[in-house]
N, C-alpha and C positions, 0 to 999 in steps of 0.2 A: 779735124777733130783730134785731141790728144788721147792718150794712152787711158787718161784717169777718166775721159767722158766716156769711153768705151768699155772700163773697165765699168764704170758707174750705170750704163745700159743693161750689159750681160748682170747684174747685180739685180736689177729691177728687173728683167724678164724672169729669170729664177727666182726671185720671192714672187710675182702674178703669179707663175705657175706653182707655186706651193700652195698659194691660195685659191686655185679654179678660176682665176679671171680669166683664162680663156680657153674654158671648158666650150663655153657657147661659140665662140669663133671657129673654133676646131670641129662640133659638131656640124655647124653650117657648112664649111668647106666640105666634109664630106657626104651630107647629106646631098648640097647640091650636086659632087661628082658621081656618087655612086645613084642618086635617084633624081637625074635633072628633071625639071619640068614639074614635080610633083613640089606642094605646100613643104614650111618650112616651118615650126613652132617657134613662136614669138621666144624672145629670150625670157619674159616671168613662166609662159606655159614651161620651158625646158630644164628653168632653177625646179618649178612644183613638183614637174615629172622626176627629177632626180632625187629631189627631197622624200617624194612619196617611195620609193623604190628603197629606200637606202631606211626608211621607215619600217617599212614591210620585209626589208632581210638585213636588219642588224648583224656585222659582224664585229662583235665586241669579244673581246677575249677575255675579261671579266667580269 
């Protein structure tokens, strides 16, 4: 793989993570690490919860 396909990856993982695509990924790993064995919120349950949260404590600066 050359330079520019590698540069063209790190490229694409920094803009997903700008935009929360793998907000859910990252909760799952550590949901499973820190509480194995117990249920896991479906990814639309996790986008609602977040959504509702971010609802109920708007931090807007103007």
């Amino acid at each position: 793989m050359g330079r520019a396909a590698t540069i063209a990856r790190q490229i694409g993982w920094y803009v997903s993570s700008l935009m929360g695509d793998n907000h859910y990924r990252r909760y799952v790993e550590r949901r499973r690490r820190t509480h194995p064995g117990e249920p896991v919120m479906s990814e639309r349950e996790y986008w609602r919860m977040r959504h509702a949260a971010v609802e109920a404590n708007p931090a807007r600066c103007c």
